[in-house]
py3Dmol code that shows the C-alpha trace and the ligand (Angstrom):
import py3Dmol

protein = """\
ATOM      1  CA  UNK A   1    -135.503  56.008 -97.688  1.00  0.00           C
ATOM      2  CA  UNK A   2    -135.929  53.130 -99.416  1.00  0.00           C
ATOM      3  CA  UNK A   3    -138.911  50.889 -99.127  1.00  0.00           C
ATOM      4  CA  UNK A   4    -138.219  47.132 -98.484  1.00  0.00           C
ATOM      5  CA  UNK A   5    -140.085  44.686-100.128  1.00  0.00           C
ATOM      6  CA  UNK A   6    -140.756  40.979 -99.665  1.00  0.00           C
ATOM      7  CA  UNK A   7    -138.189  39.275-101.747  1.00  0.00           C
ATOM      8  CA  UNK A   8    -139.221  37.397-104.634  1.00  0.00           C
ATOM      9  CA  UNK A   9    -140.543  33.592-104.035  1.00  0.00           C
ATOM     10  CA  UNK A  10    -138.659  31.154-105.381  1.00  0.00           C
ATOM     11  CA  UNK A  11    -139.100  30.151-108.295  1.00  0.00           C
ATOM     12  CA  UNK A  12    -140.743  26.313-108.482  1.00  0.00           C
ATOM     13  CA  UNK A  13    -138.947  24.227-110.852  1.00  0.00           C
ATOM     14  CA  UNK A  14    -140.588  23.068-113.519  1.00  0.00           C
ATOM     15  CA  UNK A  15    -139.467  19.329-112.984  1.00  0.00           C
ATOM     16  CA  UNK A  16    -139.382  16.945-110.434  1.00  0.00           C
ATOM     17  CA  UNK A  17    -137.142  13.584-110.727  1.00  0.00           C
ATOM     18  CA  UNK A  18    -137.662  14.223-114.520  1.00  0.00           C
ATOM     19  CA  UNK A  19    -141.083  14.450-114.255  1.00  0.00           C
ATOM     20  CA  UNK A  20    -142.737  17.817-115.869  1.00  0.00           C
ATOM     21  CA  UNK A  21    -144.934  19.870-113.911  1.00  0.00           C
ATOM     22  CA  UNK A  22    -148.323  20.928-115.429  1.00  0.00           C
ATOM     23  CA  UNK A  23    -148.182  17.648-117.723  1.00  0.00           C
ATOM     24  CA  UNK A  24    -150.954  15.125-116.112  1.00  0.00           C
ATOM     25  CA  UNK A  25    -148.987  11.707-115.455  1.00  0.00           C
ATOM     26  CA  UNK A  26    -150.279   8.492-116.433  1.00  0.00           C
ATOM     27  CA  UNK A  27    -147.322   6.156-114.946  1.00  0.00           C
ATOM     28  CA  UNK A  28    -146.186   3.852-117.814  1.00  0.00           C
ATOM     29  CA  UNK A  29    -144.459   0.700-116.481  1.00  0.00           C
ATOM     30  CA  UNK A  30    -142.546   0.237-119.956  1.00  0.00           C
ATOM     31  CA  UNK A  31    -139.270   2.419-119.576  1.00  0.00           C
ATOM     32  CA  UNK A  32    -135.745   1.339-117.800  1.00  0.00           C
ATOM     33  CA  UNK A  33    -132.577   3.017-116.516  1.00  0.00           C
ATOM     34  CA  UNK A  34    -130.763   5.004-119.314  1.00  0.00           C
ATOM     35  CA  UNK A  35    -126.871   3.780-119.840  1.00  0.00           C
ATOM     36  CA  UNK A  36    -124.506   5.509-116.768  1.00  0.00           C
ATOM     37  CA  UNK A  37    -123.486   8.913-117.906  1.00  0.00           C
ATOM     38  CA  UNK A  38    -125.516   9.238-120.880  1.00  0.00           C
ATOM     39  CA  UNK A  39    -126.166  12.975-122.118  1.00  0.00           C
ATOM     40  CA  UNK A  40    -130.081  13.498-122.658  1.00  0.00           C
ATOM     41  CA  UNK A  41    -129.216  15.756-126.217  1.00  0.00           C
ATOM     42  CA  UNK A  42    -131.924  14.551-128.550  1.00  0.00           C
ATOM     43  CA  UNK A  43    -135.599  15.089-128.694  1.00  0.00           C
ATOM     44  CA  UNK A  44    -137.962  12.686-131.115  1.00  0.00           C
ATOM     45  CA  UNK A  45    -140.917  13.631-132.863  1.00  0.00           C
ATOM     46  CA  UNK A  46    -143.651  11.013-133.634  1.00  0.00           C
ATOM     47  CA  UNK A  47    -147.297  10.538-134.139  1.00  0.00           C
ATOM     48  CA  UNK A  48    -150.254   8.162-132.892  1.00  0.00           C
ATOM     49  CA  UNK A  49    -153.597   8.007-133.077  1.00  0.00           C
ATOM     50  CA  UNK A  50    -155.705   4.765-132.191  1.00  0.00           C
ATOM     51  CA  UNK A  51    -157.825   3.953-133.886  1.00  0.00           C
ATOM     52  CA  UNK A  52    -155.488   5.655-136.383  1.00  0.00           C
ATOM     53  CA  UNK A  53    -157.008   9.230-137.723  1.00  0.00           C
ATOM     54  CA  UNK A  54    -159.818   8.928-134.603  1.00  0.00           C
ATOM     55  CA  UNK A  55    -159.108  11.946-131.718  1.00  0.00           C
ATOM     56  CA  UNK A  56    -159.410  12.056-128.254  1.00  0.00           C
ATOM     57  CA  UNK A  57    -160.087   8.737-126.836  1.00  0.00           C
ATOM     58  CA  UNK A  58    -158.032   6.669-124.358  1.00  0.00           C
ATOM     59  CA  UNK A  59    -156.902   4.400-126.359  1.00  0.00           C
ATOM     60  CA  UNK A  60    -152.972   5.776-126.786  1.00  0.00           C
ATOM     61  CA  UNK A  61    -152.461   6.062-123.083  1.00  0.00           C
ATOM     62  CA  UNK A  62    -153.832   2.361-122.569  1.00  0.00           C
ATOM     63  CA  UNK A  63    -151.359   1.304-125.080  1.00  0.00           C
ATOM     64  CA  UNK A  64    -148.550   2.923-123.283  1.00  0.00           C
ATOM     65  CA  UNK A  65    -149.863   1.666-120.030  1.00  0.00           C
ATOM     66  CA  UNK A  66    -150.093  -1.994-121.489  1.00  0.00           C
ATOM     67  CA  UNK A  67    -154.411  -1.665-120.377  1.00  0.00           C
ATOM     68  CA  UNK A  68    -155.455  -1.928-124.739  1.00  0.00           C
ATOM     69  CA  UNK A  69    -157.923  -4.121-125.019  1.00  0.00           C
ATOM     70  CA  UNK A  70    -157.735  -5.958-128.496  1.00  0.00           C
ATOM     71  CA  UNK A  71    -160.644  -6.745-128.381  1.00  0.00           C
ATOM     72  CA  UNK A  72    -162.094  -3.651-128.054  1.00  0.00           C
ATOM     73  CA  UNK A  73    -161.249  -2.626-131.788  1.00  0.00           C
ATOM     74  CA  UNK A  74    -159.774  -4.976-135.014  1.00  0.00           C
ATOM     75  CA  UNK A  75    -156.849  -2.175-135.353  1.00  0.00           C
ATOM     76  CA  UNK A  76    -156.175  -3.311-131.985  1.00  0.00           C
ATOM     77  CA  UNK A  77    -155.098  -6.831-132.077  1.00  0.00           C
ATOM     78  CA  UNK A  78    -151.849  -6.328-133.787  1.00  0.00           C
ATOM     79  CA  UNK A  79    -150.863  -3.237-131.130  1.00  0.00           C
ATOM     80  CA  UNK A  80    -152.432  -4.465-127.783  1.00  0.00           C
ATOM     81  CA  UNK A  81    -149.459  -6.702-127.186  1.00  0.00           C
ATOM     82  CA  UNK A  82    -147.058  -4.184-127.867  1.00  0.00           C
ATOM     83  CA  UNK A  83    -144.956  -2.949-125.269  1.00  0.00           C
ATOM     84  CA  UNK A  84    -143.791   0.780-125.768  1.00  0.00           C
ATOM     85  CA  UNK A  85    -144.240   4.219-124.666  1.00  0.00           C
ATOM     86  CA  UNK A  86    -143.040   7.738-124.913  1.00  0.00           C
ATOM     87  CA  UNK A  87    -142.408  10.659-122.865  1.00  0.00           C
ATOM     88  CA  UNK A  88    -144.700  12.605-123.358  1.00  0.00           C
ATOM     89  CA  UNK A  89    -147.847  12.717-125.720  1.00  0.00           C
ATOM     90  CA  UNK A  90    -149.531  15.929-126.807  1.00  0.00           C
ATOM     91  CA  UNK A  91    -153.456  15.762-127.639  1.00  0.00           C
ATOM     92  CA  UNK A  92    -154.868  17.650-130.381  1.00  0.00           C
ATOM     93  CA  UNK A  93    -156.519  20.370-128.055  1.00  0.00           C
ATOM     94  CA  UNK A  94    -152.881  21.274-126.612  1.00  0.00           C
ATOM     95  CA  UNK A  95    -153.337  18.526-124.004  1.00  0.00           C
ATOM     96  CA  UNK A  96    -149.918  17.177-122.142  1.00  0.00           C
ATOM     97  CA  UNK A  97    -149.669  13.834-120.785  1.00  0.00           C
ATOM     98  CA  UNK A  98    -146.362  12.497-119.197  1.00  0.00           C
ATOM     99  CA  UNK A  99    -145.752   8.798-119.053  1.00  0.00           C
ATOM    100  CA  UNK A 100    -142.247   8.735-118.119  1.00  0.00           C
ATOM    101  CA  UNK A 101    -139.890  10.254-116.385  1.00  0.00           C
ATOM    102  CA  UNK A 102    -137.434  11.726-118.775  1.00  0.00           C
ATOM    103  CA  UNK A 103    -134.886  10.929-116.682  1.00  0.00           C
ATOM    104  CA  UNK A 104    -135.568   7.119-117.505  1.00  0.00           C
ATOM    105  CA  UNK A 105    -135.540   5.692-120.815  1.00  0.00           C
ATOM    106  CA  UNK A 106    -139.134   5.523-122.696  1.00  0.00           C
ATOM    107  CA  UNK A 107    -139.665   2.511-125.610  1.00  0.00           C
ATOM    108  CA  UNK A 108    -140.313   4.626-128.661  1.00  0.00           C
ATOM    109  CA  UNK A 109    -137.615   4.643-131.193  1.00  0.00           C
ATOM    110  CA  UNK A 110    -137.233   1.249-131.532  1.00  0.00           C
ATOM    111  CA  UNK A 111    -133.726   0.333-133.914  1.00  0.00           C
ATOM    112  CA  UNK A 112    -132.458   3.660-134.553  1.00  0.00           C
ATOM    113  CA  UNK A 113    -129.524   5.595-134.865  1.00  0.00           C
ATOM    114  CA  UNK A 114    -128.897   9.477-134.823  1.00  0.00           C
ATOM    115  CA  UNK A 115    -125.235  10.557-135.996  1.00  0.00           C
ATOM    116  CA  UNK A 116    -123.687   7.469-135.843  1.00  0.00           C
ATOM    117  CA  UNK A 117    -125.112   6.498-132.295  1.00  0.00           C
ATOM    118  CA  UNK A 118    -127.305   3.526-131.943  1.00  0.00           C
ATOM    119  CA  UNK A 119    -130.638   3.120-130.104  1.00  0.00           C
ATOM    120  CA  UNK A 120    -132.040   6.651-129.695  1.00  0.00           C
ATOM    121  CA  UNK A 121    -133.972   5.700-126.844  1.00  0.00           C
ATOM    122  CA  UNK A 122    -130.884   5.744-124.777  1.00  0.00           C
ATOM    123  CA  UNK A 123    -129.897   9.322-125.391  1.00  0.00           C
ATOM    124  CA  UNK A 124    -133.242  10.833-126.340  1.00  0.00           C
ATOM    125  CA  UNK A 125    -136.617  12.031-125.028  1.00  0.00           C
ATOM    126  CA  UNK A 126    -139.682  11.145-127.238  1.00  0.00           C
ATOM    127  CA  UNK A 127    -142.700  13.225-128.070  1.00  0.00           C
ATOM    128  CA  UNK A 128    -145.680  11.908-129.294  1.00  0.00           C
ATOM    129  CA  UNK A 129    -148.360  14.055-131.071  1.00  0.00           C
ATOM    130  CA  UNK A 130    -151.905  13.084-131.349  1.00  0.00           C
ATOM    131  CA  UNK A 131    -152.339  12.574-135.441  1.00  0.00           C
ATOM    132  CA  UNK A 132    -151.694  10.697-138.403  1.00  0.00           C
ATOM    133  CA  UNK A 133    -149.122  10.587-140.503  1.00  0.00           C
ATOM    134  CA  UNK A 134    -149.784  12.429-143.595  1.00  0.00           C
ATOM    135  CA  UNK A 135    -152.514  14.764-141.790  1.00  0.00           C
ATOM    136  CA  UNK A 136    -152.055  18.117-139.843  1.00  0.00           C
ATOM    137  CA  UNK A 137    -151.432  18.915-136.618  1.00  0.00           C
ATOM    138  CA  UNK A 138    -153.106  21.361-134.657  1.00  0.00           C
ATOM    139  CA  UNK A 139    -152.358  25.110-133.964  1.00  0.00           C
ATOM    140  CA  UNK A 140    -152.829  24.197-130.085  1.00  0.00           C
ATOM    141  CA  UNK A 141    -150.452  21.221-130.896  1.00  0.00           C
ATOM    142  CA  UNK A 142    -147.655  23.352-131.693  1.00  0.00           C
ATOM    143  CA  UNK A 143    -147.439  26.082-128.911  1.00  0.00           C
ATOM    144  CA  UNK A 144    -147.886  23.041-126.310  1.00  0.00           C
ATOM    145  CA  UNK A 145    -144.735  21.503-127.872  1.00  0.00           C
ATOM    146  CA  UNK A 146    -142.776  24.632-128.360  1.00  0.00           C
ATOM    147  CA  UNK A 147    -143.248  25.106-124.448  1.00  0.00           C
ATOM    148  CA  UNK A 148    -142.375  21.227-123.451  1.00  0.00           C
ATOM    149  CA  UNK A 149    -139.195  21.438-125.543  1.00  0.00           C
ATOM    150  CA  UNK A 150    -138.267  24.624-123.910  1.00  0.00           C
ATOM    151  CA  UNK A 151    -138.585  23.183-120.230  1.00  0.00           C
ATOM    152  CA  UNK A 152    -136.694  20.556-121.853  1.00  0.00           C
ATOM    153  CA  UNK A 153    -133.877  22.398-122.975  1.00  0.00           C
ATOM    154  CA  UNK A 154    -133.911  24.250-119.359  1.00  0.00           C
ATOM    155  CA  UNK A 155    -132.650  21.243-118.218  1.00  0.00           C
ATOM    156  CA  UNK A 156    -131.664  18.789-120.310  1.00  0.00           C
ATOM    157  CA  UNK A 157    -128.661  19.318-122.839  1.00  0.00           C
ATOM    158  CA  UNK A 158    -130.881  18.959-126.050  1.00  0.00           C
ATOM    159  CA  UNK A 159    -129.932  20.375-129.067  1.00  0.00           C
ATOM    160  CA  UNK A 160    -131.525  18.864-131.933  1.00  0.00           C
ATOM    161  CA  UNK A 161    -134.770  17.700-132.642  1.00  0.00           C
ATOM    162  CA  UNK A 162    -135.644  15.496-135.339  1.00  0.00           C
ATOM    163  CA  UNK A 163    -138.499  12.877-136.384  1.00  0.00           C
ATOM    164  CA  UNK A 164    -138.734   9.562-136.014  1.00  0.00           C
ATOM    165  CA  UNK A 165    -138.540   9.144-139.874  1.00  0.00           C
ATOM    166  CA  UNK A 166    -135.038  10.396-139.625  1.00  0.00           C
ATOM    167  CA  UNK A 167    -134.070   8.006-137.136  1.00  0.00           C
ATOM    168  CA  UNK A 168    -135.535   5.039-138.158  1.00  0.00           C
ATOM    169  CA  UNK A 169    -135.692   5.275-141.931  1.00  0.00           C
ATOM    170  CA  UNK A 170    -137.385   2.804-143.896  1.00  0.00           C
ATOM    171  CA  UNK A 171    -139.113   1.435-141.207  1.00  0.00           C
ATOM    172  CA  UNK A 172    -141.191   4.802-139.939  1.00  0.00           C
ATOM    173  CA  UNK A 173    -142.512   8.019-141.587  1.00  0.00           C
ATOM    174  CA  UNK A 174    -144.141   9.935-138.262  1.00  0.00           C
ATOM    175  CA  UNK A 175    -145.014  12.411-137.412  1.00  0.00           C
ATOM    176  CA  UNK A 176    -145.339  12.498-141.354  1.00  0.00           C
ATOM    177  CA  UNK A 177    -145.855  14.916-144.225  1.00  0.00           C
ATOM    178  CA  UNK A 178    -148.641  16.888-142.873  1.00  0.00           C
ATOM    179  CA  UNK A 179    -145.756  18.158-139.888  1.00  0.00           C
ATOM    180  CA  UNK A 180    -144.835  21.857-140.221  1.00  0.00           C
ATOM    181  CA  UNK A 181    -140.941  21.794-139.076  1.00  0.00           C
ATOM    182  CA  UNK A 182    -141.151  25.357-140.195  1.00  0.00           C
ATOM    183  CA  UNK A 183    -144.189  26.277-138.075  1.00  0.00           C
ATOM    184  CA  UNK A 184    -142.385  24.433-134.942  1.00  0.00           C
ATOM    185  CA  UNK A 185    -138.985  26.172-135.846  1.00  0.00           C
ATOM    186  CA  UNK A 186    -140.772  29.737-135.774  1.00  0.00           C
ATOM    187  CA  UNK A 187    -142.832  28.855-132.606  1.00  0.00           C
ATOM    188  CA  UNK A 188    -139.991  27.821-130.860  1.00  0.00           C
ATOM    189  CA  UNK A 189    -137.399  30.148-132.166  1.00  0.00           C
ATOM    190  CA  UNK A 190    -135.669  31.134-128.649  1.00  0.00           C
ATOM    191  CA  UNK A 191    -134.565  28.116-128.637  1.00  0.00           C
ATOM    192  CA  UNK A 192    -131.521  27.220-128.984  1.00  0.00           C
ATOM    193  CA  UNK A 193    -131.809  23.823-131.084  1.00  0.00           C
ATOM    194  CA  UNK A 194    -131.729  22.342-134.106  1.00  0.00           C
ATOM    195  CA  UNK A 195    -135.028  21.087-136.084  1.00  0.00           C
ATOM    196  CA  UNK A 196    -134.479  18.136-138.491  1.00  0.00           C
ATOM    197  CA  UNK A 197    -136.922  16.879-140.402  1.00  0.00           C
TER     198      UNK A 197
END
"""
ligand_1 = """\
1
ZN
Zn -142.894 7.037 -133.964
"""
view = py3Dmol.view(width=600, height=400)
view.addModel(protein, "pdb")
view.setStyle({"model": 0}, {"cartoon": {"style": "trace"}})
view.addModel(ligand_1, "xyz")
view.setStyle({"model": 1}, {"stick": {}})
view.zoomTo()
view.show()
């Protein structure tokens, strides 16, 4: 006699119109459509920190959600009037903040190119990381983006993930020196992906 039991819920995607689940959202209105057809296969690794080397203030996700005051700071004035954004931005305690939907196209790569393709933004989803270039990134910082790239991969075809230095070169160094590729590569190992400095 076998015992029946309740079958198994379903399980709750982790996404919703490319919007990640257990990431807070902070609506960014700087993003458009991504070009018909385009394969999401690249993920981009930056870093920002405003003031830069100062932690945990607002100051990144009023930037993305054009609300800087440049007033409020002399590093300010020149960034205030920017309009950009990312993805998603991970906070030094492990923190995940989603600004757009990845199914839309964020404003963080600026002129780029990856393999011969132009404009990463159209093909790629961008992660910033609290930081500065040049310093470390915390342990916390790691895990939380070793588990955003594998939702990502879940269900988006990425398979490489690289830095914005290696996309824009010349013009940007993030997430910088102080960025263990080989700490990221060995926390996110399962993954099927390539990491590229
Ligand atoms: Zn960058």
């Amino acid at each position: 006699m076998t015992r029946s039991e309740p079958p198994p819920a379903a399980p709750r995607s982790a996404w919703r119109a490319g919007w990640l689940r257990g990431a807070r959202r902070v609506a960014s209105p700087n993003f458009g459509p991504r070009p018909a057809g385009t394969a999401i296969d690249l993920v981009v690794v930056h870093s920002i920190s405003l003031p830069p080397g100062e932690y945990g203030g607002d100051a990144i996700e009023r930037l993305f959600t054009n609300r800087l005051d440049a007033s409020a700071h002399p590093c300010f004035e020149t960034v205030a009037a920017l309009r950009v954004s990312a993805h998603f931005l991970v906070r030094r305690d492990g923190g995940l903040l989603q600004f757009v939907s990845c199914d839309e196209r964020a404003w963080h790569a600026g002129a780029s190119s990856w393999r011969g393709r132009a404009d990463c933004n159209d093909f790629s989803i961008g992660i910033e990381l609290e930081g500065l270039e040049g310093d470390r990134f915390e342990a916390a910082q790691y895990e939380r983006l070793a588990a955003t790239l594998s939702s990502i991969v879940a269900r988006y075809p990425v398979h490489a993930v690289t830095s914005h230095a290696r996309v824009a070169p010349g013009r940007k160094n993030d997430p910088g020196a102080g960025f263990d590729w080989e700490l990221l590569a060995r926390t996110a190992h399962a993954l099927a992906v390539e990491f590229i400095p």
